[in-house]
N, C-alpha and C positions, 0 to 999 in steps of 0.2 A: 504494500500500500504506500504510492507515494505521499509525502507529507504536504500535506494542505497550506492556505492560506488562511492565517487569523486576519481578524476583522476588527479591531476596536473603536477604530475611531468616528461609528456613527454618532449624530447627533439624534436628540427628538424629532422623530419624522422622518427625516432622511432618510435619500435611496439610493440605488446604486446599481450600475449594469456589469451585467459580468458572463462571461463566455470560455469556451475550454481553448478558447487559441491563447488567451491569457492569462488563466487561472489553471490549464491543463494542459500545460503542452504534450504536441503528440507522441515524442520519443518517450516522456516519462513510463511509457508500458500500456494495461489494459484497465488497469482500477484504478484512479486516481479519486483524491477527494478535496472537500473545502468545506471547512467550518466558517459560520458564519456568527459573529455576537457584535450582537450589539450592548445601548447598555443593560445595566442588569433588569431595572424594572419595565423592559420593553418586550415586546414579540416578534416575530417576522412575518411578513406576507411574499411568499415568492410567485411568479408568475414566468413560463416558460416558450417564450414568443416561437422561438423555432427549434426540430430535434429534425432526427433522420434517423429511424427505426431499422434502414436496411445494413446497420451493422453496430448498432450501437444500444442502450440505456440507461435510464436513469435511475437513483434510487433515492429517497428524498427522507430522512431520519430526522425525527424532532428532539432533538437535544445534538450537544457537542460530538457523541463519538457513534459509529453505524453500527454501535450497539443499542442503543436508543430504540424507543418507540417507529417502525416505521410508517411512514405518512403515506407511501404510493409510491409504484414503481411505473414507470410512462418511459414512451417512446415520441407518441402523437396521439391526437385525439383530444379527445375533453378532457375534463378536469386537471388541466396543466398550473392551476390553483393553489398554493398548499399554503397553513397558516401556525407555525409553532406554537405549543403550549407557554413555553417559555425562552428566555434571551438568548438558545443558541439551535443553532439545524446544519445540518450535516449533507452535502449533495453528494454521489458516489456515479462516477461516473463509468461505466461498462465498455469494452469496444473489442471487438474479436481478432483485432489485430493490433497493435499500435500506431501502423497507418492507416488504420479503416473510419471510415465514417467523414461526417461533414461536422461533428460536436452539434452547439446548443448555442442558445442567447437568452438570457434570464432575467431578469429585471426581481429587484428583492427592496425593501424598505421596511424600517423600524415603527414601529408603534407605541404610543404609551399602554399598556397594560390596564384592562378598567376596572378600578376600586370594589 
């Protein structure tokens, strides 16, 4: 498993685009991952604008490590949606080659947590 990117320095609200050409390069192998936090009494909403199913997946964990709760495993299709219980989530990226596939493009932002 290559080692991920941490995230800290979201603000309240704040978002942020992120993609496997930049967060996953493709030599790194076939599982790569990225934690995501922000701060602590926040959430995350991700949203998964583009994938390509004919050689790849995702696997979308709600907390820090892809031992966590999973949320959904997607390729394409709906519910490209997912919303963590708590301030961190975990994306795992699958590919049957290391130069296989076209990756993803994600779009992700922090929330206040509600009282």
């Amino acid at each position: 498993l290559a080692a991920g990117v941490h995230n800290p320095w979201f603000q309240l609200g704040s978002s942020q685009l992120f993609s496997n050409t930049s967060v996953f390069p493709k030599h790194r192998g076939i599982k790569t991952s990225d934690s995501i936090t922000p701060y602590i009494n926040d959430t995350l909403l991700i949203y998964f604008h583009s994938l390509n199913c004919s050689q790849e997946f995702i696997e979308i964990y709600d907390g820090a490590l892809y031992t966590s709760p999973l949320l959904g495993k997607i390729c394409n299709g709906s519910n490209l949606n997912y919303e963590s219980s708590s301030n961190a989530m975990t994306v795992l990226l699958y590919r049957n080659s290391p130069k296989s596939g076209y990756g993803f493009l994600a779009y992700y932002y922090s929330t206040s947590r509600e009282a």
